[in-house]
N, C-alpha and C positions, 0 to 999 in steps of 0.2 A: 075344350082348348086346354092344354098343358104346357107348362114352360120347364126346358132342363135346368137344373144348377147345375154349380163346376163341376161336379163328380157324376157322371149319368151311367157307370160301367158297372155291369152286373159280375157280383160274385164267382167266382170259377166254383169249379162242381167241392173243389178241395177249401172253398170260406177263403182263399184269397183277394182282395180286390186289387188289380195288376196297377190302374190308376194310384192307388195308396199308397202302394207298397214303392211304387216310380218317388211318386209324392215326396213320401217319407224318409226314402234313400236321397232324394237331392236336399232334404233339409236338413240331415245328419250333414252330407257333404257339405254344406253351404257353412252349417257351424264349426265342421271340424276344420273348414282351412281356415276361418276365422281363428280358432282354438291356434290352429297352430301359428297364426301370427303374432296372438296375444301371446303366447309363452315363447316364442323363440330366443327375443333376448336373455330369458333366466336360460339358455344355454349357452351363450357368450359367457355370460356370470361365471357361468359352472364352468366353462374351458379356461380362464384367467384364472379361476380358483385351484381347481387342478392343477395345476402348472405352478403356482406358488404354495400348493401343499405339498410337493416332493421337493422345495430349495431348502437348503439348510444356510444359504443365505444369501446376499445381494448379487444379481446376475451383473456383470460387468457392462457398462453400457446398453441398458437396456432398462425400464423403469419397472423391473421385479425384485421384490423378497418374498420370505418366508410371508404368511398371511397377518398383517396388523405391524409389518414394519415397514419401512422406508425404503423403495426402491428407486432411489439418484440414476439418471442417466448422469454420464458426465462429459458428455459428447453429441454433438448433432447428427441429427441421423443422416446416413447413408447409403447409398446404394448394395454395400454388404448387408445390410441389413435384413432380420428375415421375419421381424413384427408382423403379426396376425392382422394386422388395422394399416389405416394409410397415416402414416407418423408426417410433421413437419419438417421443413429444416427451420424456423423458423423460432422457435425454443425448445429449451433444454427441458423435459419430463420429469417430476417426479411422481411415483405410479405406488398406492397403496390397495392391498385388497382389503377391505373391512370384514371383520366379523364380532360383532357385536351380543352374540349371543349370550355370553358372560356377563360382562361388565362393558362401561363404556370406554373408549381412547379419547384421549388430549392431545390435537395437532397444537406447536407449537412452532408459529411463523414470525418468522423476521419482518421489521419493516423495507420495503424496497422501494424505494423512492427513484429510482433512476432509469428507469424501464417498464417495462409492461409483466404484468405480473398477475397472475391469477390462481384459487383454488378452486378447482369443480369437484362437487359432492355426487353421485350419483347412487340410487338406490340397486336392489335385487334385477329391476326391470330396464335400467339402464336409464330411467328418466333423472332429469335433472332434479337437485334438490336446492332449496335459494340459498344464495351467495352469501359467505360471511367474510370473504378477502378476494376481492377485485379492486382496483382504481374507480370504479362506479358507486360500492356497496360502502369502504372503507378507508379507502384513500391508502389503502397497503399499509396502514398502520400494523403496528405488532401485535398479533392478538392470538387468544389461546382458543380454540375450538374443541368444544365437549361433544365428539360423537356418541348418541347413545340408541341405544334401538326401542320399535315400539312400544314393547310391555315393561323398558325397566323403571320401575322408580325409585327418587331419590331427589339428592342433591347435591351437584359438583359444586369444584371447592372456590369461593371466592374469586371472582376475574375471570372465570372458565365462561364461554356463551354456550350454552346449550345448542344444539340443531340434532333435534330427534329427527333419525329414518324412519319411513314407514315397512321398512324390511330388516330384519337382523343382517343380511347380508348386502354389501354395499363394494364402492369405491372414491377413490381420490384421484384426480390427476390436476399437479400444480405443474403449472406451466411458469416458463421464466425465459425472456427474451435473450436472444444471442446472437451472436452473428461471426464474430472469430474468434480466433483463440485468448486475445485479451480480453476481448467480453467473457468466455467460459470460464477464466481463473476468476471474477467476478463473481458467478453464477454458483462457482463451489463453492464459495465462502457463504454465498447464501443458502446454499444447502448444508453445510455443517456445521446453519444454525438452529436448523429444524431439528424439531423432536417429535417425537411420537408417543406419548406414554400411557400405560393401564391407568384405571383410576386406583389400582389397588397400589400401585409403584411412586403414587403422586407423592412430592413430597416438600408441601408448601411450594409447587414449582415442579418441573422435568426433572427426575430422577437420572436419567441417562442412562439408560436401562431398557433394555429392546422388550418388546413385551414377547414371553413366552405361546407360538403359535398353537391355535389349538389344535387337539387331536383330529388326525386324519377322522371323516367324515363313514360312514357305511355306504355305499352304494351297490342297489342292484343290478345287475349284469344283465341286459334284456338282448334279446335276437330275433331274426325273422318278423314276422308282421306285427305290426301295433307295437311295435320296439320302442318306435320315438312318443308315442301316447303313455306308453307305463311310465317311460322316463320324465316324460313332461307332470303328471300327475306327481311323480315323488319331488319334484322339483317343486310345483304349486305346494305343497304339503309344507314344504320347508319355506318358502316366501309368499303366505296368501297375498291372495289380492286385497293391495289398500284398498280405500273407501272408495275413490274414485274411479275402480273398476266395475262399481258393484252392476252394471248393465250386462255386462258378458259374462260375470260372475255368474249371475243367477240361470243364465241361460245353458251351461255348462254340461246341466244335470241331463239331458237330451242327448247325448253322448257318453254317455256313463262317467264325466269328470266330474266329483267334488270333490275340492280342497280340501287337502287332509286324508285324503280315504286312494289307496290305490286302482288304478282302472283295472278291468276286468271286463273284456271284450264277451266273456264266453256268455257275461250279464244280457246280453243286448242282443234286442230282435236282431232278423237276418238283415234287414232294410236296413237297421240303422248302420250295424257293423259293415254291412259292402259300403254305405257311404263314409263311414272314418276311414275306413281302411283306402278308399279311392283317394281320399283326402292327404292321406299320409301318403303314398303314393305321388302325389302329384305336386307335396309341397317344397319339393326340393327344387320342380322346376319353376315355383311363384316366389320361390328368393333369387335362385342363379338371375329372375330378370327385376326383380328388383334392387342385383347387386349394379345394372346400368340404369335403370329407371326408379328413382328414389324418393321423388314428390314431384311438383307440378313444375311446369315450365316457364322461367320467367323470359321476358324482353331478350330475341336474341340467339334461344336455345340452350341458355345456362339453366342449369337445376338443382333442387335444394331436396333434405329430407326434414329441412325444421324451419318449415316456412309458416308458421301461424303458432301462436300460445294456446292454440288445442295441438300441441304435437303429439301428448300422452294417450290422446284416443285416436289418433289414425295409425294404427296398431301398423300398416304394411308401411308408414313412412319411419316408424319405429322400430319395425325388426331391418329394413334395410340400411340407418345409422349404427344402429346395433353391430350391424356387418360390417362394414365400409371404412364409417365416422368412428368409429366407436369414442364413445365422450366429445359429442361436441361441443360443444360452450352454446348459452343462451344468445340469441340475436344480439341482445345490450352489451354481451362481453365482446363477444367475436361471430362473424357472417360468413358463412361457408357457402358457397356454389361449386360447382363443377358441369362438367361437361364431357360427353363421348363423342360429339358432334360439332362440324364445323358450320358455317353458317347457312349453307345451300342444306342442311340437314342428312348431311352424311359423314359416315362412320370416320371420325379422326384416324390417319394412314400415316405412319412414316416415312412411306415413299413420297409425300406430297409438302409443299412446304403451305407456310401460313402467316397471316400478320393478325393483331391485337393493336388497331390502331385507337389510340387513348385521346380525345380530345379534351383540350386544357379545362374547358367545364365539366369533365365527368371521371376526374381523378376522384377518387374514392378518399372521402371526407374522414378523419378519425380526429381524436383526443390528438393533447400533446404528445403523449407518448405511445399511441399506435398508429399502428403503420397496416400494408397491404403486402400482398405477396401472390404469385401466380406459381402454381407447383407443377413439374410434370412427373405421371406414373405412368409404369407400366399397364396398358388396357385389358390383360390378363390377370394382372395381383395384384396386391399392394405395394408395391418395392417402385420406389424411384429408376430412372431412367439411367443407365452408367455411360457416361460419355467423358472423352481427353482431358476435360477441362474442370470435372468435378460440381458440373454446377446443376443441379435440379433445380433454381427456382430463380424467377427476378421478383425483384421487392422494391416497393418505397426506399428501403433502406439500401439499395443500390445507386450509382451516380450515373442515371439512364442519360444517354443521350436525348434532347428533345431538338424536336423539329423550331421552323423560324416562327409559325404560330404559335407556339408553347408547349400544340400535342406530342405525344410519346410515340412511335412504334413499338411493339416487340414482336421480334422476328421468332417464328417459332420450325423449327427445319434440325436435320439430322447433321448436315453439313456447316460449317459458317459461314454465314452470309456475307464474310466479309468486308474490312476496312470498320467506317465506325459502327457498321450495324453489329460486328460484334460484339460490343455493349452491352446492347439489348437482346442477345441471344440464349435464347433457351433452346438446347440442345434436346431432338427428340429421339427416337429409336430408328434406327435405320430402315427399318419394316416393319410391318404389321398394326396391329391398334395398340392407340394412346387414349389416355386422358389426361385433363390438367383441373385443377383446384384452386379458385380462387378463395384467397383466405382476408379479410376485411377484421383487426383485431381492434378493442377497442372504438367502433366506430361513431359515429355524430347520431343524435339523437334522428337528424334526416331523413337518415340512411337506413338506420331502424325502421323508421315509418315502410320506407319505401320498400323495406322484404319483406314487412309485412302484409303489405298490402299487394304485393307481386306488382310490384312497379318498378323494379330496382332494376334499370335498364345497363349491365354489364356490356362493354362491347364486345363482338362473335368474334370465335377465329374465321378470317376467311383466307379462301385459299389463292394462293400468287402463284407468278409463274416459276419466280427464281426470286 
């Protein structure tokens, strides 16, 4: 009596075993789309990076400069707009790229006491790094932030808080509530209190002195197959993986990637290399769907990509905020959902109209000073919806009409629904697919539980007749 194991396939006349060799190529594959979801974000990085190492200075309305200085939006975004990420209307950006490699920067923030106000630190990988200026962490007090990267040591000067990155390369995005034009003259004064300075430029205090960006970077120029793996490899090179990655770290070397060292496909059996290269191949189409499918689904058919404080290891909820969200704020600051879908579970249409009926117990709970907001974009990019009226989004901070129980409708349709439902209308695209974003800033400690736990029951759009 004999019993098979997994592998029962005899050799071919040439010492191949076809089993193995099958084997071997889907475990290459299985790791390299992995591979490629861990590094995607460090090519967000590197596309904002780029883009701010050819300014010679502040882009107008838009939250770019040169690399290590201060890029002020000074306006709400709009429908002109042509940002790579889905931007707010909701606050005004300021947007810093980091590079730490040298020495460290001094953000220097004004106290804001009369609005919602926050700074998000984010590393190489685009993960969050903890808050040193929110209304949760600080109370928006004035404080001076010492960015400094892994390996530097030392000591900043007096009153400086420390928050070492785990990557020399990094970002900033302070957010600052607004809502018209009197709030935005507001909003500039508190931007033209901010500084930014070298530690080298410190001087007893903000110098006023833009720090000098550093030199353009080398990059090699890859093409044809295994393009996006050399590039990803030189990227790993220059931002290893912190500690927290060290699980897919070590696994890496089964693909020919170690950190630090450039790939070379020509290294690697024939199994392994057909499975990267399938991998690279196929990974353009595991983002395009994870640019509408971004984490799990809560109550309703709203969806998140930072729905649990393990966000940093579900690597595809991670390269798709990466894309999308880019910088979203921690649950505690602000609560993102969205949606491509109306309630019967089909594709949001412009030709179709909808309501977002809000009952008076499931108004979205915040702080004193946050609020909610419900955004519409376009279903093909990131840009706002352009319509007669100029309005992408209804908010708390709007004067909604409510019904005689208390709840809210809002009318979501290409046309106006008119009389008072136009109020409450959100203007969609005349055709094709939409999405909408709900934004929860600030929210109640609740409310936190409740996305955390995928409990956080948002009401569906559903569809009406008129």
């Amino acid at each position: 009596m004999s019993s098979a194991g997994p592998n029962t396939s005899v050799p071919s006349a040439s010492g191949t075993n076809d089993i193995d060799a099958r084997g071997l190529e889907a475990l290459a594959y299985s790791i390299a789309l992995q591979a490629y979801l861990f590094a995607f974000p460090l090519f967000i990085t590197e596309r904002e990076r780029l883009r701010r190492e050819k300014l010679t200075g502040p882009v107008p309305f838009e939250p770019a400069a040169p690399i290590n200085q201060l890029g002020h939006m000074t306006a709400l975004s709009s429908a002109k707009g042509d940002m790579p990420f889905s931007p707010n209307v909701d606050t005004v950006y300021t947007g810093v790229s980091l590079d730490l490699t040298k020495e460290p920067i001094i953000l220097d923030m004004p106290a804001i006491k009369d609005r919602y106000a926050v700074v998000q630190v984010v590393n190489a990988y685009v993960e969050n790094q903890p808050y040193d200026y929110s209304p949760r962490t600080n109370g928006c007090e004035r404080t001076y932030i010492g960015f400094v990267g892994p390996d530097w040591v030392g000591e900043l000067p007096e009153g400086v808080k420390e928050r070492r990155l785990d990557t020399n390369l990094g970002g900033i995005a302070v957010r600052i509530a607004a809502k018209d034009e009197a709030d935005l003259e507001i909003v500039r004064s508190y931007q033209a209190q901010m500084s930014l300075t070298p530690l080298s430029e410190w001087q007893d205090g903000p110098s006023g002195k833009p720090a000098t960006p550093p030199a353009p970077r080398h990059r090699n120029k890859y093409e044809g197959d295994f393009a996006w793996f050399k590039e990803a490899a030189d990227l790993l090179a220059e931002n290893p993986p912190p500690p927290n990655h060290k699980v897919i770290a070590t696994t890496l070397w089964r693909i020919g990637i170690a950190p630090g060292e450039p790939f070379d496909p020509d290294t690697l059996d024939p199994a392994t290399r057909a499975g990267v290269l399938r991998a690279e191949k196929d990974g353009p189409a595991m983002i395009e769907y994870l640019f509408k499918n971004r984490g799990r689904k809560f109550p309703n058919g709203w969806d998140t990509a930072r729905y649990s404080r393990d966000f940093t290891s579900d690597y595809a909820a991670r390269a798709a905020a990466a894309l999308v969200g880019l910088m979203g704020n921690d649950p505690e600051e602000a609560i993102y959902l969205y949606t491509y879908y109306d309630s019967n579970g089909d594709p949001l249409d412009g030709s179709k109209h909808y309501r977002i009926h809000v009952p008076a117990d499931r108004v979205p709970q915040t702080s004193e000073i946050g609020f909610w907001s419900i955004t519409m974009y376009d279903g093909r990019s990131f840009q706002f919806v352009g319509n007669s009226i100029d309005r992408y989004c209804v908010s708390s901070r709007d004067t909604l009409v409510a019904n005689e129980d208390g709840s809210a409708d809002i009318w979501i349709q290409a046309d106006a629904p008119g009389g008072a439902r136009n109020t409450n209308w959100l203007p969609s695209p005349k055709g094709g697919p939409f999405r909408v974003t709900c934004r929860i800033y600030s929210p109640v400690q609740k409310l936190v539980d409740e996305f955390l736990a995928m409990t956080l029951a948002l009401p569906p759009l559903e569809p009406v007749d008129s």
